[in-house]
Phi, psi and omega in degrees: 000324190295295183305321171293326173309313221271298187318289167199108211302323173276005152267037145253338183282328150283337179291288193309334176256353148327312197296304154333283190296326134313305180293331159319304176281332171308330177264353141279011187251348161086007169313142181304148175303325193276342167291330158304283218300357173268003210072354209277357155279348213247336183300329196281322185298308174315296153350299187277338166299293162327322147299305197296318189287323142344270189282346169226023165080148162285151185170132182329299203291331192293310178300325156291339179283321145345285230284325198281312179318303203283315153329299171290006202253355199273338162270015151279328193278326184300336184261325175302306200308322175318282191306337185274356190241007196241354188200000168074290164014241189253159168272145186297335193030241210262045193275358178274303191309285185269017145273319196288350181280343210230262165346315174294311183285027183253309169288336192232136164261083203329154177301149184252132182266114170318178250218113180265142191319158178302003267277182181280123179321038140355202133320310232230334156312310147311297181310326184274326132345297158332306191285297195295358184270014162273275197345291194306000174277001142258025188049039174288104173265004188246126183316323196281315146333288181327297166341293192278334147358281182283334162280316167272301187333304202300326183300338215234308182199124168283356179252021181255349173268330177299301207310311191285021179251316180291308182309305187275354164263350153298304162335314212299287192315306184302315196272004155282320182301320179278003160085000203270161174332161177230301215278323192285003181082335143010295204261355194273313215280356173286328176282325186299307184301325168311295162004275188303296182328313180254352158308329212279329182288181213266160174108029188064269191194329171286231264331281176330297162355296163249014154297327188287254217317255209306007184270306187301288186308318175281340177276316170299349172255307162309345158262347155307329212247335164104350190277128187284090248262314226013266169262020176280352148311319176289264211325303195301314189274047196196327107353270169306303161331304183295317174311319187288335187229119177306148187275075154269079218262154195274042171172134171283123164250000000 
């Protein structure tokens, strides 16, 4: 919350009322208590507020078209959690966030940005590349935002701040190699979120390892292909670890 206040105060006014409003609904939708107080109705909502206000600015319409997102998105999740916990299979992660996220921007017609300049690779051009490719896992554009991000992750597990510091100098690295935007954080935050995501199981350092590699690879084939990548890059390449590894994770939180 903090890092969005200081970055950008109105995708915190969309994050909060996804959230609100899942949980609202989840809890008239009659969904376990312990699953609202975990959040788990609430990441995907926030998510989408934080796009929808992204793409179409704050604003009364923007904001109900929130409140209609966070809403649909709370009985897909309530049926992933079932089926993962009742028939077994993958965990859902941010999979509410980018279908319905991939349908909104199917609907609405974002403003069009032109293709942003190259700046010359520097120190401090780099660091700040580095840092948004945390940021952008909120549509973070400012580093120092990004920064206090990565400080409550660190507050919380320092070694969960390493893996998302590597996943975006991997990112960093591939799109200088493929020649594609850098500065903007872009090519990072799908390889960070993979990272985190697979640190949490039993396996060391390949399991993550190769969540960053296949995250990169799949955000580079979704910018071949013209497709608005947003987290299906993480979801797939994250996936695919678990799939390579039974889903044991080496801590409950």
């Amino acid at each position: 919350m903090l890092a969005l206040a200081s970055g950008a105060p109105a995708l915190l006014v969309g994050a909060l009322s996804g959230v609100l409003v899942a949980h609202l609904g989840a809890t008239w939708l009659g969904y376990p208590p312990a699953d609202r107080d975990d959040g788990l109705y609430g990441y995907n909502a926030a998510l989408l507020g934080v796009l929808l206000v992204t793409q179409l600015g704050l604003s009364g319409a923007s904001l109900v078209l929130v409140g209609v997102a966070a809403l649909a998105s709370c009985p897909l999740q309530a049926w992933l959690l079932a089926r993962l916990r009742y028939n077994g299979g993958l965990p859902a992660f941010t999979l509410p966030f980018v279908l319905i996220g991939l349908l909104a921007l199917l609907c609405i017609a974002p403003v069009s940005v032109s293709s942003p300049d190259v700046p010359a690779p520097d120190a401090t051009t780099l660091r700040d590349a580095w840092l948004l490719g945390i940021g952008q896992v909120v549509f973070l554009h400012q580093p120092l935002a990004a920064a206090c991000l990565l400080a409550a992750v660190a507050l919380a597990s320092l070694r969960d701040a390493l893996w998302l510091l590597a996943g975006s100098a991997m990112g960093l690295l591939a799109a200088g190699l493929f020649g594609a935007p850098w500065a903007d954080g872009q090519a990072g935050f799908n390889p960070a979120l993979a990272a985190l995501a697979l640190v949490q199981w039993r396996g060391g350092w390949r399991l993550p390892l190769l969540g960053m590699v296949a995250a990169v690879a799949i955000w580079r084939v979704c910018i071949e292909l013209g497709l608005p990548a947003l987290t299906l890059p993480f979801l797939l390449a994250t996936w695919l670890g678990l799939a390579l590894r039974a889903p044991h994770p080496s801590r409950v939180d």
